[in-house]
ROROGU-355474 format. One record per residue (C-alpha): residue in three letters; chain; x, y, z. Coordinates in steps of 0.5 Angstrom, whole numbers. Each point is the difference from the previous one (the first is absolute). Layout:
  aa ch     X     Y     Z
 ALA  A     X     Y     Z
...
END
This chain:
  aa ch     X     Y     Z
 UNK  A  -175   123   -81
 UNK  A     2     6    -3
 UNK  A    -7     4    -3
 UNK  A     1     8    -3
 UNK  A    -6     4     1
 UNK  A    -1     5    -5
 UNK  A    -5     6    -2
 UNK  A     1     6    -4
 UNK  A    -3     7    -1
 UNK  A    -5    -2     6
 UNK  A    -4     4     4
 UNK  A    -6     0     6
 UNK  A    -3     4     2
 UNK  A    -6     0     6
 UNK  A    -7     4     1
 UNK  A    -5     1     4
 UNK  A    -2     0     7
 UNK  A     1    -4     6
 UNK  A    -7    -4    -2
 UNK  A     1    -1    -7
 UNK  A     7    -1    -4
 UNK  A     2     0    -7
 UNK  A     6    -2    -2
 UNK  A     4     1    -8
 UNK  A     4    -4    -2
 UNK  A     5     1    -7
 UNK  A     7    -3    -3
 UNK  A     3    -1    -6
 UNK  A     2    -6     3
 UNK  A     1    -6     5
 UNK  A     4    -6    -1
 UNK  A     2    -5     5
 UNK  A     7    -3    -2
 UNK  A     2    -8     4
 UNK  A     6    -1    -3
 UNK  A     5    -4     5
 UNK  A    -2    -6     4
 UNK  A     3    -5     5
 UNK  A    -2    -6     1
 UNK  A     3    -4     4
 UNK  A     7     4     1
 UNK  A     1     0    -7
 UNK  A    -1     8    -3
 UNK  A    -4     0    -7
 UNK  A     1     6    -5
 UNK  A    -5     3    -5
 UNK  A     4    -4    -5
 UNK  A    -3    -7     4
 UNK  A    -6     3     2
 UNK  A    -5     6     0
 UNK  A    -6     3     0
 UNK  A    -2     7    -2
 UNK  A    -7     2     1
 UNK  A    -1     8    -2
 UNK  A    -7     5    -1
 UNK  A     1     6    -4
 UNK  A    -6     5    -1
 UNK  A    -4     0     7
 UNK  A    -4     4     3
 UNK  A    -5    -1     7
 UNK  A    -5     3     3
 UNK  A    -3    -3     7
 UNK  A    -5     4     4
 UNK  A     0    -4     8
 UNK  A    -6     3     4
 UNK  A    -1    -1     7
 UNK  A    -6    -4     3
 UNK  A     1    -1     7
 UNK  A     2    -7     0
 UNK  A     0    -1    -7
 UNK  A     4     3    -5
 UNK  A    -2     1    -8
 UNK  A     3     0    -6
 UNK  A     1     2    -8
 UNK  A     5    -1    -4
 UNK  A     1     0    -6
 UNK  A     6     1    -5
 UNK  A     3    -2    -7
 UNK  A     7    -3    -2
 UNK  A     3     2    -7
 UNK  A     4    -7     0
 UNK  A     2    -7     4
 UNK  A     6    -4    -2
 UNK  A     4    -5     3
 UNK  A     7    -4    -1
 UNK  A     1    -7     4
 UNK  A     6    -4    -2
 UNK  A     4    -5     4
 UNK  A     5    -4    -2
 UNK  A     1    -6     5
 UNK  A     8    -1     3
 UNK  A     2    -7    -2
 UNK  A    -6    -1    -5
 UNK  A     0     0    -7
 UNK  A    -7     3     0
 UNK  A    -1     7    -2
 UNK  A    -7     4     2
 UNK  A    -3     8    -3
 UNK  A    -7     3     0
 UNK  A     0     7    -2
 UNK  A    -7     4    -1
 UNK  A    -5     5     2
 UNK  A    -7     3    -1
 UNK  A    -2     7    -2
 UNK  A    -6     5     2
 UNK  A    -1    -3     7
 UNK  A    -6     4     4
 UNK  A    -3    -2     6
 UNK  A    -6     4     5
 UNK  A    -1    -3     7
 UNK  A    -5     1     6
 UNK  A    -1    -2     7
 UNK  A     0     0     8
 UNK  A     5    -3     4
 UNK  A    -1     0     8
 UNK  A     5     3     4
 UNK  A     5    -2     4
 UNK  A    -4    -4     6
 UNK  A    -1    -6    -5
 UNK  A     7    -4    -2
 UNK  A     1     0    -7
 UNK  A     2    -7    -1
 UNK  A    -8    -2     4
 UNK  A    -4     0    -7
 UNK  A    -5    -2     3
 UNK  A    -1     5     5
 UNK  A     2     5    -5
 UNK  A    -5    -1    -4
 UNK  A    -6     1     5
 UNK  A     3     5     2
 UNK  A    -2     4    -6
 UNK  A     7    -2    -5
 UNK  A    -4     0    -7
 UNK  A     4     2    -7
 UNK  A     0    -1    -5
 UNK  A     5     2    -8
 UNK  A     0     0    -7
 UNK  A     7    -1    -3
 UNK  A     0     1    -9
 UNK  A     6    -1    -4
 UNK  A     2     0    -7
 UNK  A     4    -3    -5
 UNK  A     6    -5     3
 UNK  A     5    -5    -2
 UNK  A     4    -5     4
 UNK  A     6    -3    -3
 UNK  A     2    -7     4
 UNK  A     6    -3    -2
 UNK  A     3    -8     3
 UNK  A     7    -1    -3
 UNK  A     2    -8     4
 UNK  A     3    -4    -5
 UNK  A    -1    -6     3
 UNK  A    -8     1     2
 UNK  A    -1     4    -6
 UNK  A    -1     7    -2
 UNK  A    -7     4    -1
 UNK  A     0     7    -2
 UNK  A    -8     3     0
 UNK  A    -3     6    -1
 UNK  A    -7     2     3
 UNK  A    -4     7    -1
 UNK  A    -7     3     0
 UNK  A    -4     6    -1
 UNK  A    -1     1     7
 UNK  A    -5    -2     5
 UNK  A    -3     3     7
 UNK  A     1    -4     7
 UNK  A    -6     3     5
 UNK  A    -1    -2     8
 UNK  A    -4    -1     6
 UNK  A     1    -1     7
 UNK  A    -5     2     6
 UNK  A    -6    -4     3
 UNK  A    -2    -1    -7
 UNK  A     5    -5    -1
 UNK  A     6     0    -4
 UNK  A    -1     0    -7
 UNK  A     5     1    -7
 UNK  A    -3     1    -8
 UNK  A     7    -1    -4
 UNK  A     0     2    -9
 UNK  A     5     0    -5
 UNK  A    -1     2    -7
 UNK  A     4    -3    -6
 UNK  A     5    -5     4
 UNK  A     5    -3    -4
 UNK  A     6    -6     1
 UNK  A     5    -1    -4
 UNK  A     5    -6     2
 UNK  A     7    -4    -2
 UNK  A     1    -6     3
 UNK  A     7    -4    -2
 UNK  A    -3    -6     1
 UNK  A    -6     1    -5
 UNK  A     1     1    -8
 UNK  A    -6     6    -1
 UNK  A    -1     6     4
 UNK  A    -6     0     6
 UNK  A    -5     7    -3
 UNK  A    -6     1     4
 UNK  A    -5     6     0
 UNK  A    -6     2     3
 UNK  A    -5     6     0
 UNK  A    -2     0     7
 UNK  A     1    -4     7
 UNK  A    -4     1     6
 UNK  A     0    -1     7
 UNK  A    -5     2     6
 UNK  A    -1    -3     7
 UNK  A    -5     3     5
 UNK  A     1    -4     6
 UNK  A    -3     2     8
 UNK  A     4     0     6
 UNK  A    -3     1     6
 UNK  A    -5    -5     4
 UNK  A    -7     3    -1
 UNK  A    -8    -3     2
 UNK  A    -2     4    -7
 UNK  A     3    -3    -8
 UNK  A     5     3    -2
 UNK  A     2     1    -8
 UNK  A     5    -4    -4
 UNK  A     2     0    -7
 UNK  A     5    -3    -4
 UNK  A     1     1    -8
 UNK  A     5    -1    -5
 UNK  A     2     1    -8
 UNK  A     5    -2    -5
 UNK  A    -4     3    -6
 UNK  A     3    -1    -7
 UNK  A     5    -5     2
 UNK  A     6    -1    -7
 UNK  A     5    -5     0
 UNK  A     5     0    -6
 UNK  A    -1    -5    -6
 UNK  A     6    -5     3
 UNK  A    -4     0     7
 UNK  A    -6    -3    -4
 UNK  A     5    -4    -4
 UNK  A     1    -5     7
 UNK  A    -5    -3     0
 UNK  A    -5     2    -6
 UNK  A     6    -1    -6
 UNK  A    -5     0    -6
 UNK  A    -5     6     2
 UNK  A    -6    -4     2
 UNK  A    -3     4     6
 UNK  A    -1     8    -1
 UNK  A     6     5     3
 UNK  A    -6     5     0
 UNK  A     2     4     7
 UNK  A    -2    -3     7
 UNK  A    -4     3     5
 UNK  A    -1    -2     8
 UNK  A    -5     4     4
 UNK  A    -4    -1     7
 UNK  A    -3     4     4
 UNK  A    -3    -2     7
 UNK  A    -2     4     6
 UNK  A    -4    -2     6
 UNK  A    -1     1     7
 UNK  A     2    -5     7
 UNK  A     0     2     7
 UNK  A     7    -1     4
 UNK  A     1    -4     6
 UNK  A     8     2     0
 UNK  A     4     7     0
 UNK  A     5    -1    -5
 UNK  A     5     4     3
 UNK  A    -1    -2     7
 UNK  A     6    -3     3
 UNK  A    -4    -6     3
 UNK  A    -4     0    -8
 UNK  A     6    -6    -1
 UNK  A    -2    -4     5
 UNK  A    -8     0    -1
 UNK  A     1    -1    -7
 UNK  A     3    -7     1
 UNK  A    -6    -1     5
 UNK  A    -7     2    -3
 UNK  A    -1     2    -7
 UNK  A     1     8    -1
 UNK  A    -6     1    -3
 UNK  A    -7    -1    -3
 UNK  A    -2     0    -8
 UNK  A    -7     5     0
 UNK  A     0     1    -8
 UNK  A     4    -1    -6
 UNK  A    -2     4    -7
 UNK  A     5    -2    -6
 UNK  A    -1     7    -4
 UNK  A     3    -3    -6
 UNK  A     4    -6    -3
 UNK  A     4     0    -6
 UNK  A     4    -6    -3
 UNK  A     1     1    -8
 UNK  A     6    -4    -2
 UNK  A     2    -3    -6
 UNK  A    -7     0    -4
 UNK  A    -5    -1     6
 UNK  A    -2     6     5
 UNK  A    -4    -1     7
 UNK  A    -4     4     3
 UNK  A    -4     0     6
 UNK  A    -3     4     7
 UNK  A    -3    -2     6
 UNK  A    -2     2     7
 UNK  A    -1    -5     6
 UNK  A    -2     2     7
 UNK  A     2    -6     6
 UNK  A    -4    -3     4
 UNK  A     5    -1     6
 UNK  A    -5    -3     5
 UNK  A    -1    -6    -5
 UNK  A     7    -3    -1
 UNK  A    -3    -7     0
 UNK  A    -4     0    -8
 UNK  A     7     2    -2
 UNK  A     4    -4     5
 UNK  A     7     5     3
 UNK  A    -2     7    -4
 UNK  A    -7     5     1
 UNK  A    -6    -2    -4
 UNK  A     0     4    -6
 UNK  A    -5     3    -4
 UNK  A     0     4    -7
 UNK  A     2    -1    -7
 UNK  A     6    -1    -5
 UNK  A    -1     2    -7
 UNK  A     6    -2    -5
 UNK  A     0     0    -8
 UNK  A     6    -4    -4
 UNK  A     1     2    -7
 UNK  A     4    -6    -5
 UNK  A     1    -4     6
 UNK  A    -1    -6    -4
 UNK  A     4     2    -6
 UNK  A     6     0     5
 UNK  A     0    -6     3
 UNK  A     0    -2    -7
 UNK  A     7     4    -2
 UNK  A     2    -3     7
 UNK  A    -1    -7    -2
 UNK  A     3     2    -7
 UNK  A     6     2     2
 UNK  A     1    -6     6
 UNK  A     0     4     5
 UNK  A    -7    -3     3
 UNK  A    -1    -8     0
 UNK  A    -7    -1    -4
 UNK  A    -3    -3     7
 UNK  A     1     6     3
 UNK  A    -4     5    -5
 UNK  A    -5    -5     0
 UNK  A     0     1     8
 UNK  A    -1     7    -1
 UNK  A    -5     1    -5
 UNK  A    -4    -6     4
 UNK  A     0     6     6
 UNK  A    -1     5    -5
 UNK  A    -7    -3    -2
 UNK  A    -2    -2     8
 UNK  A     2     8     2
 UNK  A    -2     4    -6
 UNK  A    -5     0    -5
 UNK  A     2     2    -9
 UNK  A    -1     8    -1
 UNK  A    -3     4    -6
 UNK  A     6    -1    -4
 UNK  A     5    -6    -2
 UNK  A     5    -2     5
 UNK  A    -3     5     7
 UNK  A    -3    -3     6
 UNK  A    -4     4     6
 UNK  A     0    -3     7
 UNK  A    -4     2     6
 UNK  A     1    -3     7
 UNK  A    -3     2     5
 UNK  A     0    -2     8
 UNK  A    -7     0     3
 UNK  A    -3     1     6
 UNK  A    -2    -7     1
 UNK  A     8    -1    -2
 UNK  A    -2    -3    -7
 UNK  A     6     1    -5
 UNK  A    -4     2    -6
 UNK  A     4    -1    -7
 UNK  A    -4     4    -5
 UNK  A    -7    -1     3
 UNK  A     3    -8     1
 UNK  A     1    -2     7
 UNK  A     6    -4     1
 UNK  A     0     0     7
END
């Protein structure tokens, strides 16, 4: 490939001692420009295939401090816009395919210590026991992506995507690997030629979090995972589908969890031999769970739940294969039966099958103070009695 590195109006400019360097970045521009191919000995031009990727309005500055075997660093920066143009036009297909787009305002600020260069940086593990910790946080604003597929024999598509913006942060050190994505006011419109209406779609917030260890370690370790998809809206057409007379609320959806705990790890993740240990033992045991928050509100009903639970990992014979649970799940549903009767109404759930959920329903949950809510509480005991509202079901 033929690629055209580009920058205008740059300058760099180092400070500092020998202990302690601080290095400033500025350019109006910078652009990375790929436009001619070869694939198999046939030359491809811009007009069959490119890609452009272009930074306008960067600055930097990163401060690298010497720490003997290690090196620290902070960094943080600012680009004023990122926009991309892909296209491809394949020799000898009919299909055509273009995405253009950028975002705006993009920041970023970073710390960490890196060990020098007595450890090979491909080892990940022994590059984290040597001290390797860093952690960052990217923020961005507005941005839209264009996607366009023109196949006259597997059908065209021309979509839209935007948002208000989001953050993506990060973490990697022997506190284990982490990321927490969000974005803000994320819409999809969409043209599709095999079907008759356009695709709209909207949603205020979408959420993303993982905290997962890596090292092996005798002690717990913490964990989380979380997601969101807040305000979730689709057009009336959409709905139409599969609800044509109006009968279920087309109020906004919302989906939520939020979980943490602790484990202890048998494995090092980044091990080079962690493949092979894995397929031979377990990589590690549970030693609590807490369910923060649980949200399900779609369609009229709304779930709504928290619970905490530590394992017994010494008894896995009262709950044979899995650690001896204890703790409690609270869980609170508003218009469940209302739903289900819409569903039945509407064809989508047979009779028997509504009959059956409402008969679970009454076995796990008691009525609430007001009409069509129900509450349950389960709880593990330390005998390994499963209660269910003060009920013992096992």
């Amino acid at each position: 490939m033929q690629m055209d590195l580009t920058q205008t109006g740059h300058k760099m400019i180092a400070s500092g001692t020998p202990d302690q360097i601080t290095t400033t970045y500025t350019a109006q521009s910078m652009g990375i420009n790929m436009n001619q191919f070869e694939v198999d000995g046939t030359t491809l031009g811009d007009d069959v295939m490119r890609m452009n990727f272009a930074i306008n309005g960067v600055t930097n500055t990163t401060t690298m401090t010497d720490k003997g075997d290690l090196r620290g660093y902070d960094q943080q920066g600012t680009m004023d816009a990122i926009t991309f143009d892909f296209f491809v036009e394949p020799p000898d297909e009919p299909a055509k395919v273009g995405a253009q787009g950028g975002v705006q305002s993009v920041a970023y600020t970073g710390t960490g210590t890196i060990p020098g260069g007595q450890v090979e940086a491909a080892d990940m593990s022994r590059m984290i026991a040597a001290g390797f910790d860093v952690t960052g946080t990217f923020t961005y604003g507005n941005g839209q992506t264009d996607v366009n597929v023109n196949d006259p024999q597997g059908g065209s598509v021309a979509a839209t995507t935007s948002s208000d913006g989001g953050t993506l942060k990060f973490q990697m050190g022997a506190g284990g690997l982490g990321y927490d994505v969000e974005q803000t006011n994320t819409k999809l419109s969409a043209t599709l030629s095999e079907l008759p209406f356009p695709i709209d779609m909207s949603m205020a917030r979408s959420a993303f979090n993982v905290v997962m260890p890596v090292g092996k370690s005798d002690d717990p370790q913490d964990f989380a995972f979380g997601m969101a998809l807040q305000d979730f809206v689709m057009s009336d057409m959409i709905w139409g589908i599969f609800d044509p007379t109006s009968q279920l609320p087309r109020d906004p959806a919302t989906i939520a969890l939020d979980l943490t705990g602790q484990a202890k790890m048998f494995v090092d993740f980044f091990s080079p031999d962690s493949a092979e240990m894995l397929a031979t033992q377990t990589p590690g045991e549970l030693q609590s769970l807490k369910m923060n928050n649980l949200t399900v509100d779609v369609a009229g009903a709304r779930l709504d739940g928290t619970g905490d639970f530590a394992f017994d990992n010494t008894d896995m014979t009262t709950f044979p294969g899995m650690p001896k649970p204890v703790g409690e799940v609270n869980l609170n549903l508003v218009g469940g039966n209302g739903l289900l009767d819409k569903l039945v109404a509407m064809g989508l759930l047979p009779q028997d099958q509504a009959m059956g959920a409402r008969m679970m329903m009454g076995l796990f949950a008691v009525p609430g103070d007001a009409p069509d809510t129900l509450s349950s509480k389960i709880e593990f005991n330390e005998e390994g009695q499963v209660l269910a509202n003060g009920q013992r079901i096992q």
